[in-house]
C-alpha positions in Angstrom: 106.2 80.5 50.1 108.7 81.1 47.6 107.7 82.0 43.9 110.7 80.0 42.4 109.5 76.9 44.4 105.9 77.5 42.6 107.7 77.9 38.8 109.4 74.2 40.2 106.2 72.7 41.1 104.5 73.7 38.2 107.6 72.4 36.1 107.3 69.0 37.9 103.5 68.6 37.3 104.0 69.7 33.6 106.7 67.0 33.0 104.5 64.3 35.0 101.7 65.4 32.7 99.5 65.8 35.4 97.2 68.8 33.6 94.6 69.6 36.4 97.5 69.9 38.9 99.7 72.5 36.1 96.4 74.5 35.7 95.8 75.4 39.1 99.6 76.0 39.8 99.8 77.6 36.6 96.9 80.2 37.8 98.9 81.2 40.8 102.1 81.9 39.0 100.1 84.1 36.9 98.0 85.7 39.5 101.6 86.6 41.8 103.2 87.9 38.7 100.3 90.2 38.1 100.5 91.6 41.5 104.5 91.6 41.5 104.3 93.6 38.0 101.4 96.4 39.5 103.5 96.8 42.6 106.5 97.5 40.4 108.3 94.0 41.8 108.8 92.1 38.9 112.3 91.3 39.5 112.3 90.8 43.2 109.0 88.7 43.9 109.1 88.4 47.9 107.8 85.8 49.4 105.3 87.7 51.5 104.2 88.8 48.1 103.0 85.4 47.5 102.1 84.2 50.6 99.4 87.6 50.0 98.3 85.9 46.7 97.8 82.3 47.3 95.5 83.5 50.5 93.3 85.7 48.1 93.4 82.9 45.7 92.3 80.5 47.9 89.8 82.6 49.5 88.3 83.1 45.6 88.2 79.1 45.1 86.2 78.7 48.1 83.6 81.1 47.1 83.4 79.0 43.7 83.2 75.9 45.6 80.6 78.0 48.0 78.7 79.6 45.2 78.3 76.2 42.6 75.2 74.4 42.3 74.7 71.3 43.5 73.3 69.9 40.5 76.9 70.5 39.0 78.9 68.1 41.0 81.4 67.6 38.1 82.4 71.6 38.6 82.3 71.1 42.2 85.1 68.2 42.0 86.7 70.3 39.4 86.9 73.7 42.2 87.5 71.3 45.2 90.8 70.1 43.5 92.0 73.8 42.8 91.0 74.4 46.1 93.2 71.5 47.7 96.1 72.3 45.6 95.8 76.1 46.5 95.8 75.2 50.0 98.8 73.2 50.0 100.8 76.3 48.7 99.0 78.2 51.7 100.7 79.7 54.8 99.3 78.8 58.2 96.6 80.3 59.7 96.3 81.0 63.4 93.7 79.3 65.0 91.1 80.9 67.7 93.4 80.5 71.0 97.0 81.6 69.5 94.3 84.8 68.1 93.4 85.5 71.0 96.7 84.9 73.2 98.1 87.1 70.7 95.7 89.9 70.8 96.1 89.6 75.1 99.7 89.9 74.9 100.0 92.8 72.4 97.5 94.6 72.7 96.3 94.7 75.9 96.4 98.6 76.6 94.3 98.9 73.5 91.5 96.4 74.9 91.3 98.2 77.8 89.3 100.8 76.3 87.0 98.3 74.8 86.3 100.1 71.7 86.4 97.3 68.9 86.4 99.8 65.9 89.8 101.1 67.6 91.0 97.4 69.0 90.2 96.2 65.0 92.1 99.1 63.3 95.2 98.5 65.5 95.2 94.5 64.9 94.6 93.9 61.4 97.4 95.5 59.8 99.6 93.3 62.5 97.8 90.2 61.4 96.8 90.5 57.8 98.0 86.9 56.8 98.4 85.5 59.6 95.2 84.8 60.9 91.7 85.0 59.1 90.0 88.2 59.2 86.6 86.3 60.8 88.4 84.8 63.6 90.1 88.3 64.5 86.4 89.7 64.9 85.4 86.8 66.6 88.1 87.1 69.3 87.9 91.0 69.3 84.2 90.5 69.9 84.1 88.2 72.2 87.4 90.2 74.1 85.1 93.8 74.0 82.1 92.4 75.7 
């Protein structure tokens, strides 16, 4: 995702007065230029930079949707829509069987020794954004037993 296509979208929801959408787009600009400004990229935002953010972002609106009460169903709509709009801004995720043919065809030296702390340490840093850190234990498991 690129961060100049996020100042656009927020731009277009501004002028379209649509305020929920702005907010939540609005809260992403914010959160990537944080991160761009502690990493010393203010200038140069990459888009692997905000591919990183949007995931942490929308991994934090699903624990708010996760963590609301039910008896606050007006909070709930109001995380949901965050949520969805995050998620459209979101890179793809892997699913179980790519995981898993990818882990086979890279690594496969490294399963042989079927030690999952070691298997883990060499995969994450090669997937970290592209698939969800549950299903990589879940395949690593199930690939170690």
């Amino acid at each position: 995702m690129e961060y100049e296509k996020l100042r656009a979208d927020m731009i277009k929801a501004m002028k379209a007065k649509d305020k929920p959408r702005k907010e939540a787009i609005s809260s992403l600009v914010s959160a990537v230029k944080k991160v761009a400004i502690d990493e010393g990229n203010r200038d140069d935002i990459s888009a692997d930079l905000v591919d990183r953010v949007v995931l942490k972002e929308l991994k934090t609106a699903k624990e708010q949707i996760d963590s609301c009460p039910d008896s606050r169903e007006d909070l709930k709509d109001e995380y949901q829509f965050r949520y969805d709009v995050i998620n459209e801004y979101a890179p793809k995720q892997m699913s179980q069987e790519e995981v898993e043919a990818y882990i086979k065809e890279k690594f496969a030296d490294v399963i042989a020794t079927g030690n999952k702390g070691k298997i883990m340490k060499n995969v994450m840093p090669e997937m970290k954004g592209k698939a969800d850190g549950k299903v990589i234990n879940q395949v690593v498991t199930k690939l170690c037993s």
